[in-house]
GUTIMI-923739 format. One record per residue: residue in three letters; x, y, z of N, C-alpha, C in turn. Coordinates in pm, whole numbers, padded with zeros to 5 digits, always signed. Example, Ala and Ser with C-alpha at 12.3 -4.5 7.8 and 13.67 -1.06 7.14 Angstrom:
ALA+01319-00569+00780+01230-00450+00780+01320-00330+00780SER+01285-00225+00708+01367-00106+00714+01290+00003+00787
***
This chain:
UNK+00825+02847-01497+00827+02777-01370+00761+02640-01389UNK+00813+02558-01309+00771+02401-01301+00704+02370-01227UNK+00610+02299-01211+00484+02227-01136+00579+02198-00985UNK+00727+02137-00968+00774+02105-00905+00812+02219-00774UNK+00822+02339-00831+00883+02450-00763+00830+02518-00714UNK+00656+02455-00717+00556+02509-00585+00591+02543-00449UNK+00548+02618-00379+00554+02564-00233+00411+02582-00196UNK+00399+02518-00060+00262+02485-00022+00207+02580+00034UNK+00071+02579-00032-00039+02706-00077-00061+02806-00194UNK+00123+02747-00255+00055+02841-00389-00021+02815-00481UNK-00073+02868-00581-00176+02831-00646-00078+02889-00774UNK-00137+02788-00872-00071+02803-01041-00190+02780-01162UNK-00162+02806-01295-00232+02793-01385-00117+02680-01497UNK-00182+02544-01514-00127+02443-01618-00090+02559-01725UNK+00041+02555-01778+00082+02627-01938+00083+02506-02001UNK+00153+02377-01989+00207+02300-02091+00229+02163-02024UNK+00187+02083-02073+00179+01952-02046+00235+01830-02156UNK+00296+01904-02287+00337+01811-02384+00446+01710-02362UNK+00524+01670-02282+00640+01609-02236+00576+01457-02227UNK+00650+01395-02306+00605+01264-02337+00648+01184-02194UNK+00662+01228-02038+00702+01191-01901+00610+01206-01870UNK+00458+01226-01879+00365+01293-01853+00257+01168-01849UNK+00235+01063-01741+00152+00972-01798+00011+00995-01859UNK-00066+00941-01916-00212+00944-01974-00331+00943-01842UNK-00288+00878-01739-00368+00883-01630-00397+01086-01545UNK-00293+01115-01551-00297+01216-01507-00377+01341-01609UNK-00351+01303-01757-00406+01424-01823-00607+01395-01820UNK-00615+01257-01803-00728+01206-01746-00811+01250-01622UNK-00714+01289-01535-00758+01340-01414-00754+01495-01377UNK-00720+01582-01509-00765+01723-01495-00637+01753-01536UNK-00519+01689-01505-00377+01770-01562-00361+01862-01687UNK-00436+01928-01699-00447+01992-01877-00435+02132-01891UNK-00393+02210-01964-00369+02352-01978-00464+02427-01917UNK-00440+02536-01910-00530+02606-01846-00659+02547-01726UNK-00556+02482-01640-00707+02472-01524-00579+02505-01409UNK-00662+02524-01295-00586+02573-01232-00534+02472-01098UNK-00413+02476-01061-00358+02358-00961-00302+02426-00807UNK-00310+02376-00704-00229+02420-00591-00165+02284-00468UNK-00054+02315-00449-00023+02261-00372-00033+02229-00235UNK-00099+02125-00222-00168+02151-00074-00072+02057+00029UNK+00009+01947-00009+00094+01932+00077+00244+01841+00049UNK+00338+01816+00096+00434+01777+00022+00514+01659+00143UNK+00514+01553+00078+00493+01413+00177+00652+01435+00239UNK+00699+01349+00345+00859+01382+00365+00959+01330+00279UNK+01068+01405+00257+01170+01392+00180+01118+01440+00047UNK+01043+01541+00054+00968+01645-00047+00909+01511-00193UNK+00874+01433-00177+00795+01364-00313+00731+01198-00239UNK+00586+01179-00261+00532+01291-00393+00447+01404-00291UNK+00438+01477-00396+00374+01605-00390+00207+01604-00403UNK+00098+01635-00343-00024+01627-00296-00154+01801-00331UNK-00152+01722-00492-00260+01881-00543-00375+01871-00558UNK-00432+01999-00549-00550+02004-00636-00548+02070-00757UNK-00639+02004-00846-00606+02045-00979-00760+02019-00993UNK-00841+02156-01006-01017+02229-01041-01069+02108-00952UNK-01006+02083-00807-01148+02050-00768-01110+01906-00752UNK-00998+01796-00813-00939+01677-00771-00805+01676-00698UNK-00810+01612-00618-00673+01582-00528-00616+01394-00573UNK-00454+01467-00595-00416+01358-00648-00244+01399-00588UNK-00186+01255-00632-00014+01297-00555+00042+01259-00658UNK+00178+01355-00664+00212+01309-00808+00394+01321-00780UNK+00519+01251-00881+00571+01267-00768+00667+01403-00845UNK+00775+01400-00761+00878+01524-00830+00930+01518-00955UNK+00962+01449-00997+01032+01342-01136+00942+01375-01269UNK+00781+01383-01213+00688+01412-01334+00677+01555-01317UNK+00645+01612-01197+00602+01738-01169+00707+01852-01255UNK+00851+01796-01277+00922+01857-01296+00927+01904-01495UNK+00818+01814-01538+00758+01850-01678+00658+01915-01697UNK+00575+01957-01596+00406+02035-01640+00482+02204-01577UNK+00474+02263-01696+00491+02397-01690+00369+02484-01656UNK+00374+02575-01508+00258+02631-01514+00308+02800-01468UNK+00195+02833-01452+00209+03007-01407+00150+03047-01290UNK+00233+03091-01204+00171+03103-01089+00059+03260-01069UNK-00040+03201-00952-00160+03318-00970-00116+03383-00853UNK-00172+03489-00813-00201+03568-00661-00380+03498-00612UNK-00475+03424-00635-00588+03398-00619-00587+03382-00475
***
């Protein structure tokens, strides 16, 4: 599953972030394997998309989201 295919409130765990679409700012700002992300809201015309990822809120849009592979939790 893709970062993109959230819906709002679920909560996920980063698997994979290697996709060279992936800017350097974001792996800067917590985007990194194993931490955990949720979608807290999704702007109109669905992008960008509005997470937390351990604790930072950041918007990111569909286009990237659609490269960070994660796993979704029950938390």
């Amino acid at each position: 599953m893709t970062l993109a295919e959230l819906k709002r409130g679920q909560r996920g765990i980063i698997l994979d972030v290697s996709s060279i679409h992936i800017p350097l700012k974001l792996l800067e700002m917590g985007c990194l394997p194993g931490n955990f992300v949720e979608l807290v809201q999704v702007a109109p015309f669905a992008d960008p998309m509005y997470l937390n990822i351990n604790g930072s809120h950041l918007a990111i849009r569909k286009e990237t989201a659609i490269h960070i592979k994660i796993e979704t939790t029950n938390e």
